[in-house]
C-alpha positions as CSV (number, residue, x, y, z in Angstrom):
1,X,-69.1,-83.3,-73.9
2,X,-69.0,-79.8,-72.0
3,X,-70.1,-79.2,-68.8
4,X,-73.8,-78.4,-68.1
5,X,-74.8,-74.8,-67.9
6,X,-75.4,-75.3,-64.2
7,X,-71.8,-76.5,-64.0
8,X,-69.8,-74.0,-65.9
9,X,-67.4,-71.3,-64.4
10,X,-69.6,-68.0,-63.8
11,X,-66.9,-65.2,-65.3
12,X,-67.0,-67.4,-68.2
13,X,-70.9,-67.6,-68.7
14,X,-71.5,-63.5,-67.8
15,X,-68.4,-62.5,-70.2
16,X,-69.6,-64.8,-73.3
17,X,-73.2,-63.8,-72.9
18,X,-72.3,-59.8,-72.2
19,X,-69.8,-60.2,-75.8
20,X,-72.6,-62.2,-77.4
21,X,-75.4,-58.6,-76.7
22,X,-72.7,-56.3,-77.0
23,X,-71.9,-57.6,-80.8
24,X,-75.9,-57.8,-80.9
25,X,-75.6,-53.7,-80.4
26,X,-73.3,-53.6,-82.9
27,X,-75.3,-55.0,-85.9
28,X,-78.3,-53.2,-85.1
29,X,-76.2,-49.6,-85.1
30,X,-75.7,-49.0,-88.7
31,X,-79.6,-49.5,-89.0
32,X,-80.9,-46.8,-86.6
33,X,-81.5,-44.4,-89.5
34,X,-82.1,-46.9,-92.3
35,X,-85.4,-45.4,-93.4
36,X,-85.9,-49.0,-94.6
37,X,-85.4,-50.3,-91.1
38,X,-88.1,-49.3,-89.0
39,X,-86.4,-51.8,-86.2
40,X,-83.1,-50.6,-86.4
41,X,-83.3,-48.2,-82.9
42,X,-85.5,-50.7,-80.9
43,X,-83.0,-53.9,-81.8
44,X,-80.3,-51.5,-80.7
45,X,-82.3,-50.2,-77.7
46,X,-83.1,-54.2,-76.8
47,X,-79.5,-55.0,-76.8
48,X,-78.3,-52.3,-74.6
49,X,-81.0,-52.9,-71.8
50,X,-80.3,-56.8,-72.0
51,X,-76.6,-55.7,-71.4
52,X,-77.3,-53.6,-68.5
53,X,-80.0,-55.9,-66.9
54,X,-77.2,-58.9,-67.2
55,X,-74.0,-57.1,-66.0
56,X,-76.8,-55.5,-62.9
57,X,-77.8,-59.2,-62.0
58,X,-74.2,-60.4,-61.2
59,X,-71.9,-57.7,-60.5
60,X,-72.4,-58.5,-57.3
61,X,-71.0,-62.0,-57.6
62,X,-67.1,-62.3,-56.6
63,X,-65.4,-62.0,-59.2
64,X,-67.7,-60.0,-61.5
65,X,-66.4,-56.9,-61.3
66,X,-68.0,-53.9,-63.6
67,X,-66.9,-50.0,-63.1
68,X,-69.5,-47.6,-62.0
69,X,-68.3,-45.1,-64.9
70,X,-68.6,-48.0,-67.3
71,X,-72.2,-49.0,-66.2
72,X,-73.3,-45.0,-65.9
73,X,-72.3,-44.7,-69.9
74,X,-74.0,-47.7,-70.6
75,X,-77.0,-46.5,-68.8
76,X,-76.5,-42.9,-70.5
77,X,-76.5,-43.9,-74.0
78,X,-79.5,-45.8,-73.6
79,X,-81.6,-42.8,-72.1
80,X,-80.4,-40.6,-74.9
81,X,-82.3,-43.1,-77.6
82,X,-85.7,-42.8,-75.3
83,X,-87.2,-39.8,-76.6
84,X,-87.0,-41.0,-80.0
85,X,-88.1,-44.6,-79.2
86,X,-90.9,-42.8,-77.3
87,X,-91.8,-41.0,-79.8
88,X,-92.0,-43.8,-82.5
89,X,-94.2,-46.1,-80.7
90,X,-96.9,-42.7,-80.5
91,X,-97.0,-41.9,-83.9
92,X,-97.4,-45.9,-85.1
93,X,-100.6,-46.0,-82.3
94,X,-102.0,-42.4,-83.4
95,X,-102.0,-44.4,-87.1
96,X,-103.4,-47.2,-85.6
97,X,-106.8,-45.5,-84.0
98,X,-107.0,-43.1,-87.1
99,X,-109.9,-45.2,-89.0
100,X,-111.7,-45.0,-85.6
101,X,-111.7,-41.3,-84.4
102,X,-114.6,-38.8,-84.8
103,X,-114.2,-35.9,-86.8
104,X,-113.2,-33.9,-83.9
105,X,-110.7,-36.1,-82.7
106,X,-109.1,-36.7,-86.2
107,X,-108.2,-32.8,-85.9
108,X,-106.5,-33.2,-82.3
109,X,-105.1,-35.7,-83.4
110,X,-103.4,-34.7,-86.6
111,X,-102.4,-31.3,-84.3
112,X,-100.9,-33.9,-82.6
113,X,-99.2,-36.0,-85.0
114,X,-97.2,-33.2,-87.1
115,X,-96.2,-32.1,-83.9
116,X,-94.9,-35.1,-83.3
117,X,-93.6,-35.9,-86.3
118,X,-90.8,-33.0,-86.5
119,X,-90.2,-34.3,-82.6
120,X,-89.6,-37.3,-83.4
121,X,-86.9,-36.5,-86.6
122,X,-85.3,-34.4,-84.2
123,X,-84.7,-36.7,-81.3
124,X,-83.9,-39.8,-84.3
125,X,-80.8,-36.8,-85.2
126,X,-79.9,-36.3,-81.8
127,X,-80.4,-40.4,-80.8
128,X,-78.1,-40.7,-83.6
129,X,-75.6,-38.6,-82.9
130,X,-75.3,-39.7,-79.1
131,X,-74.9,-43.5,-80.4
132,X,-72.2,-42.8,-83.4
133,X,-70.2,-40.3,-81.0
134,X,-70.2,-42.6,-77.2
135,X,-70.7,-46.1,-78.7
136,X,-67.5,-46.9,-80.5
137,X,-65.2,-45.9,-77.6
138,X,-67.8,-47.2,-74.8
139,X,-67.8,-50.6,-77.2
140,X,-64.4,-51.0,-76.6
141,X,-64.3,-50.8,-73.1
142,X,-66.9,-53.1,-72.7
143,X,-65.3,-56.0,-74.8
144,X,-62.5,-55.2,-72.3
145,X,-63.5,-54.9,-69.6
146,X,-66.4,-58.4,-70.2
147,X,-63.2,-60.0,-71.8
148,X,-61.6,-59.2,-68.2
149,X,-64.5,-61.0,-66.7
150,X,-64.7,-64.4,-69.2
151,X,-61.3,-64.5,-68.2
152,X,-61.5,-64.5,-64.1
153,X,-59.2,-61.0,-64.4
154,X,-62.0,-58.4,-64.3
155,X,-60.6,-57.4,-60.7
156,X,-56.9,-56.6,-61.9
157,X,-58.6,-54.8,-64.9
158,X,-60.8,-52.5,-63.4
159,X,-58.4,-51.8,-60.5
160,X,-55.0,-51.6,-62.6
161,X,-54.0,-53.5,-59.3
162,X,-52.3,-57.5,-58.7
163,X,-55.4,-59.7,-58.9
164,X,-56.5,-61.3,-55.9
165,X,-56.3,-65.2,-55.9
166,X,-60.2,-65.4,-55.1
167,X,-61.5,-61.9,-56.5
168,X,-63.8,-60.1,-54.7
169,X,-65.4,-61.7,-51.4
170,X,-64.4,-65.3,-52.2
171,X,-64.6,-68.0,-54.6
172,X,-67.4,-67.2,-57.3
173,X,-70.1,-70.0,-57.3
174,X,-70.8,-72.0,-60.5
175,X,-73.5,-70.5,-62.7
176,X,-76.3,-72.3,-61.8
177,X,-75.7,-71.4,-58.2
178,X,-75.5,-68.1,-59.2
179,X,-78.6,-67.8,-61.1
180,X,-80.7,-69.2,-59.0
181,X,-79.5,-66.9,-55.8
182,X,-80.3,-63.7,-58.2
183,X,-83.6,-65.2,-59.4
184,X,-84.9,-66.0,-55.4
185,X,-83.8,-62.4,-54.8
186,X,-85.5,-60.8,-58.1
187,X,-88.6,-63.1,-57.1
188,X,-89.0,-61.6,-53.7
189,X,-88.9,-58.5,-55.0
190,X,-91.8,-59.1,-57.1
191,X,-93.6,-60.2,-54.9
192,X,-93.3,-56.9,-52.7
193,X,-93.3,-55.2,-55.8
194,X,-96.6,-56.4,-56.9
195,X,-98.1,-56.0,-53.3
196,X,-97.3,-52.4,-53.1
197,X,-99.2,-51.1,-56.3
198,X,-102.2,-48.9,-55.1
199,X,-103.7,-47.7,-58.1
200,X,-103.8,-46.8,-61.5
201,X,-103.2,-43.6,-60.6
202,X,-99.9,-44.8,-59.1
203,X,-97.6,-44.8,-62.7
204,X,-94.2,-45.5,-60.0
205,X,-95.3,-48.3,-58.3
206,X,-96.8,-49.6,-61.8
207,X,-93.1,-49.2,-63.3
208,X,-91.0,-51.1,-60.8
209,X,-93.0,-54.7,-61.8
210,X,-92.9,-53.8,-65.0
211,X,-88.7,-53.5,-65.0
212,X,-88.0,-56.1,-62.1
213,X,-90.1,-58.9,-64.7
214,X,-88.1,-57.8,-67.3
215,X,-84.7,-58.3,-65.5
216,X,-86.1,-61.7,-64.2
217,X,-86.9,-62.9,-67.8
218,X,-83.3,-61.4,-69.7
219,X,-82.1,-64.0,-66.8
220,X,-84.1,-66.9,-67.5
221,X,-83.3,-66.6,-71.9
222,X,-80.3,-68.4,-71.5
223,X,-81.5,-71.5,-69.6
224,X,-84.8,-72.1,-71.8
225,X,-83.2,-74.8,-74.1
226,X,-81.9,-76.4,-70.8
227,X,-84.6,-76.7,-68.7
228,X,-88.6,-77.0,-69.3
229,X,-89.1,-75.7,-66.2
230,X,-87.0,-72.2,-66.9
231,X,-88.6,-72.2,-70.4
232,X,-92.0,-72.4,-68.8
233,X,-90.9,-69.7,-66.7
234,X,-90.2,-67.4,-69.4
235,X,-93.1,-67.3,-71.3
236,X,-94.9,-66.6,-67.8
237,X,-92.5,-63.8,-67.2
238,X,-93.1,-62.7,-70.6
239,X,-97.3,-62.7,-70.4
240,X,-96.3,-60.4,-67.2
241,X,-93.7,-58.0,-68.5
242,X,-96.5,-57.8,-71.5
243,X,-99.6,-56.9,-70.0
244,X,-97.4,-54.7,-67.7
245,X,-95.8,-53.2,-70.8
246,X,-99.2,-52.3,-72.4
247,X,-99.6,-50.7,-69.3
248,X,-96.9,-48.6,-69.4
249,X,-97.2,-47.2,-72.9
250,X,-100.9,-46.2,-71.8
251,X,-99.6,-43.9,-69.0
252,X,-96.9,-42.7,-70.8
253,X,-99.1,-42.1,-73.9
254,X,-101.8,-40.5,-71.4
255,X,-99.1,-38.0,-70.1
256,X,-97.8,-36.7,-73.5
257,X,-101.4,-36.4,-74.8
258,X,-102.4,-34.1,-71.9
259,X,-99.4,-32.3,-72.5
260,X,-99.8,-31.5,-75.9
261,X,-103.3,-30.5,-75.2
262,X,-101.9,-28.0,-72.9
263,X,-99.3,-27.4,-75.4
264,X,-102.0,-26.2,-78.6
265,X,-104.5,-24.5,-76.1
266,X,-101.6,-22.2,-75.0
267,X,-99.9,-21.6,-78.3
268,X,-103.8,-20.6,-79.9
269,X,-104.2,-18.1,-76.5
270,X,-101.0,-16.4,-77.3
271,X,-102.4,-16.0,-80.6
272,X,-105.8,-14.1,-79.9
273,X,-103.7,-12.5,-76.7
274,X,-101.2,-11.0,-79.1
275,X,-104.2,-10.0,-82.0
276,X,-106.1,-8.4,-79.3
277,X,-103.1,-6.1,-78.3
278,X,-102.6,-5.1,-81.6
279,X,-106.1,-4.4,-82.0
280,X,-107.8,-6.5,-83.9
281,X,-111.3,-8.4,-82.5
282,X,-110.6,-11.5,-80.3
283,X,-112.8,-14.0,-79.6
284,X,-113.0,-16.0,-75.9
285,X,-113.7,-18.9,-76.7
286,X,-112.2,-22.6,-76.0
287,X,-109.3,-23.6,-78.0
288,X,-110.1,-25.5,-81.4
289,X,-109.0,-28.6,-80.6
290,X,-110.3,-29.0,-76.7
291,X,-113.0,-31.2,-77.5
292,X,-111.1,-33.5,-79.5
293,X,-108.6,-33.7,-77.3
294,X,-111.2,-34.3,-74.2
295,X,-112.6,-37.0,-76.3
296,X,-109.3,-38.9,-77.4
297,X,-108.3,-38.7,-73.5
298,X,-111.3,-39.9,-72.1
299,X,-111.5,-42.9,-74.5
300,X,-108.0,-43.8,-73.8
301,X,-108.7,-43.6,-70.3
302,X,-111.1,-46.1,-70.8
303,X,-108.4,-48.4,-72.5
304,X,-106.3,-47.7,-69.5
305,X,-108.1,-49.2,-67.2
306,X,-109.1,-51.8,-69.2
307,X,-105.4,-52.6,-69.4
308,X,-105.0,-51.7,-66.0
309,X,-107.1,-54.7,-64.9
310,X,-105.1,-57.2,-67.1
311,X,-102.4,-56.5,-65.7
312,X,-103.3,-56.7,-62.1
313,X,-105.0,-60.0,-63.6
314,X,-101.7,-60.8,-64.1
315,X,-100.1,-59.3,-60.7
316,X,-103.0,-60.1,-58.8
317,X,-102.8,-62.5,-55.7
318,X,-103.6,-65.8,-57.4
319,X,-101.4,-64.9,-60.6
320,X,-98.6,-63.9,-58.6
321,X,-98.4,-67.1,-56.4
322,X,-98.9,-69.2,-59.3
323,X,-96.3,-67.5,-61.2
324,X,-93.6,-67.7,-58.1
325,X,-93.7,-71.5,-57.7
326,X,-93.0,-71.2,-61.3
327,X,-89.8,-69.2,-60.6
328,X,-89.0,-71.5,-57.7
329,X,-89.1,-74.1,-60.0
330,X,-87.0,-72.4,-62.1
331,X,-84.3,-71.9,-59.5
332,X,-84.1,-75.3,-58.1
333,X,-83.6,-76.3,-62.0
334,X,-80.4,-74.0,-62.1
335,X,-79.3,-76.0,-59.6
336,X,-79.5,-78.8,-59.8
């Protein structure tokens, strides 16, 4: 029988599970632009940020050792795939409300959507091209360099230099101990996290819960089949990173929309600008497509802060403390 997952040497544990979502990447990249595949760029997406999350939880462990050029072209080929993710997840909601728009709004919004739709091929090409030019070579360094790590050399292999006995700042603890350290520290910041938000207005201090639960529950995925506790933990994180998620896409979604308000009332002024210099009759009136748009913001806004409440329903003072002993738990069961 093997040693527990509490137990078992912490190179080893970071460099399987980093392999393990790095060959994860590679099986979802030849289905970006499978028009079949509608989850191709998301599972590819998924894998990268679970990468980045676990390699940022325990680089600071001796003996975890992770180039800063190595985690900025991880972090760089991620953000190049956002714009088309982005827009994806607009154009499947602006389907979504279609049945229940007025007539007004169904003309905003179908501004709206062809817009978006010849946005959305372009940054798909562009996502697409970033992936099949940085990913093979960046794939390679990371099975290197994570190989490094599962094998206790990821000092000597980053540096090019002799590798120290202990590797950076001592021996490495075993995984569990490990684990649990990052989870207390993630969990405090939670807390403060949580605390800080002031409003909905406030789309920063909304974000940081939002990506601080997410990096607590990639932590938490591999102890769920060993511990009831951490498993229990994990659909709690996940309730949170949900509602806080929802959350998110709502202010993102708010943001474009008013932009591409802005965007058609502008392109229609230049229009009766330039007829009226050439001579022809203008007319001053409000853009086609205002009302519509007023009315598609102001009922999203309305959604907004329903979500808004949900998730401070979920952050709120009560949810928070109940969902920290939860984490606590959590850690004490890495230890043990």
């Amino acid at each position: 029988m093997g040693k527990s997952l509490q137990k078992r040497r912490l190179e080893r544990v970071v460099g399987d599970v980093g392999l393990d979502l790095v060959k994860e990447a590679r099986r979802a990249r030849p289905r970006v632009m499978d028009p079949e595949d509608p989850e191709g760029l998301h599972d590819f997406r998924v894998a990268l940020r679970r990468l980045r999350a676990w390699l940022q939880s325990y680089r600071q462990q001796p003996g975890i050792r992770v180039p800063k050029a190595l985690r900025h072209d991880l972090r760089d080929l991620a953000r190049a795939t956002n714009a088309a993710r982005d827009g994806e997840v607009m154009l499947a909601w602006l389907e979504t409300i279609q049945p229940q728009l007025s007539v007004r709004e169904r003309h905003a919004a179908g501004w709206w959507q062809q817009r978006l739709e010849a946005q959305v091929a372009e940054a798909y090409t562009e996502a697409h091209e970033a992936i099949e030019s940085r990913f093979p070579e960046l794939e390679q360094r990371l099975i290197a360099q994570l190989e490094a790590i599962r094998a206790g050399d990821s000092e000597r292999k980053a540096s090019g230099k002799k590798k120290r006995a202990k590797g950076r700042g001592g021996t490495p603890p075993r995984f569990g101990e490990a684990s649990a350290q990052v989870l207390d520290a993630l969990r405090e910041r939670l807390e403060a996290e949580v605390a800080a938000v002031g409003s909905v207005e406030d789309a920063e201090s909304l974000h940081r819960p939002r990506i601080t639960g997410k990096r607590i529950r990639y932590l938490l995925r591999p102890w769920r089949k060993v511990s009831a506790d951490c498993h229990q933990a994990e659909r709690a994180m996940k309730d949170f990173q949900d509602a806080f998620g929802v959350l998110h896409d709502d202010l993102v979604r708010e943001a474009a929309m008013h932009s591409a308000a802005l965007e058609q009332g502008r392109q229609e002024l230049d229009v009766r600008l330039t007829q009226a210099a050439q001579g022809q009759a203008g007319r001053a009136t409000a853009p086609a497509h205002l009302r519509g748009f007023m009315d598609l913001l102001s009922a999203h806004r309305n959604r907004l802060l329903r979500h808004y409440d949900d998730a401070m329903g979920a952050g709120g003072v009560d949810a928070i403390d109940a969902l920290s002993a939860r984490l606590n738990r959590a850690a004490e069961a890495m230890r043990q």
